[in-house]
N, C-alpha and C positions, 0 to 999 in steps of 0.2 A: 308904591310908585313904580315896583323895577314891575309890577306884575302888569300894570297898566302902559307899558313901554313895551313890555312883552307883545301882548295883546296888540298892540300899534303897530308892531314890525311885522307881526303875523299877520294881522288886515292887508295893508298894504304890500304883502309878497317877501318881506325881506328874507323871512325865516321860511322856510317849504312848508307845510303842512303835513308832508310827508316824513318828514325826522318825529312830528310830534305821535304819528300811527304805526311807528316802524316797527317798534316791540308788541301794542297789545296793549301793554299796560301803564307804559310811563316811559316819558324820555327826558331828560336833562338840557332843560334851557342854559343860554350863555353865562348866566349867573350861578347856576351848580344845583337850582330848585328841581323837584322833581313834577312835572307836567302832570294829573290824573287824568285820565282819559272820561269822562264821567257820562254813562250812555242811559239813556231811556231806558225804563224797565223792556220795552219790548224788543231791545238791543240797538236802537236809531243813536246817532250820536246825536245831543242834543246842541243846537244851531246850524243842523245840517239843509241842504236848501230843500230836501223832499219832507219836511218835518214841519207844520205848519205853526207848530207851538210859538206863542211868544216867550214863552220863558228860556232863559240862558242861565246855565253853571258852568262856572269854569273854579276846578280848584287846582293845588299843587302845596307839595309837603318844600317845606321849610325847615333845611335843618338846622341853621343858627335857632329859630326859636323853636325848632321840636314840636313844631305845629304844621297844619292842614290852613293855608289862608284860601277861603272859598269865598266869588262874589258871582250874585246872583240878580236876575233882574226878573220882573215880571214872574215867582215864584211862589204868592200869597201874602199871604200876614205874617206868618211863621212859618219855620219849616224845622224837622224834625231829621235831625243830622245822628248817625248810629256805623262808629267803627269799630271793627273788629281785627284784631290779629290773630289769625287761622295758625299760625307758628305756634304763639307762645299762651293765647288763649285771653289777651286784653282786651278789654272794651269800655268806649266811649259812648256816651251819651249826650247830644246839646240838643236848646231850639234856638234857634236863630232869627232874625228876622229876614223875609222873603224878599229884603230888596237891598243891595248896598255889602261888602267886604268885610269878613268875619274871619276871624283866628282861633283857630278851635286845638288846644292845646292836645296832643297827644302820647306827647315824650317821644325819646327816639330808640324803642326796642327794635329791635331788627327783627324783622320778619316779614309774611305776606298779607297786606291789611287787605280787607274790603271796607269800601264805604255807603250809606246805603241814603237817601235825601228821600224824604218822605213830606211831600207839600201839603198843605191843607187842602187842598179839593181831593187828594188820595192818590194824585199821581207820585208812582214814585222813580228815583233813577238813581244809576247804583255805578261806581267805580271801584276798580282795585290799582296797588300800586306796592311796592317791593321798596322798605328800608334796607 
């Protein structure tokens, strides 16, 4: 719910869009979640206006439940979700379904993750984000 209020504030202006690209890699909404920045394999941010794709991902780490909640629209039938912590050498593995709010458990090791969304047509798009 606070992620879909997110998302509303951010449509309509209230929040800049520019706090959310300030670092690169994540920024911290008013609730304390951390934002993924999550871009097209070919570096495009995905829902940007020169990006013709209908698909949309937006994720962010949660750290009350030590999770990644990721929702996606227009993304396939499944999609094939793969994180890595480059720190401490963890990894994660889910498939998900390509449409509708997914909690994809991670734990909360501190380190420098990457995430990597691989759709069923073979598009893939990739975020990083710092615990």
């Amino acid at each position: 719910m606070l992620f879909k209020l997110f998302i509303l504030l951010l449509a309509v202006g209230l929040i800049p869009k520019t706090n959310l690209l300030a670092s690169g890699i994540c920024s911290s909404s008013s609730d304390g979640d951390d934002v993924i920045i999550v871009r097209c394999h070919d570096g495009q941010l995905t829902g940007a206006p020169r990006v013709p794709s209908s698909t949309r991902i937006e994720a962010y780490y949660d750290a009350d439940l030590a999770s990644v909640c990721a929702y996606l629209v227009n993304a396939g039938e499944t999609v094939d979700v793969e994180f890595n912590n480059l720190t401490t050498g963890d990894s994660f593995t889910f498939e998900i379904p390509g449409s509708g709010m997914s909690v994809l458990p991670i734990g909360g090791a501190a380190g420098y993750w990457t995430v990597t969304f691989t759709l069923s047509s073979g598009a893939v798009y990739e975020g990083e984000f710092v615990i």
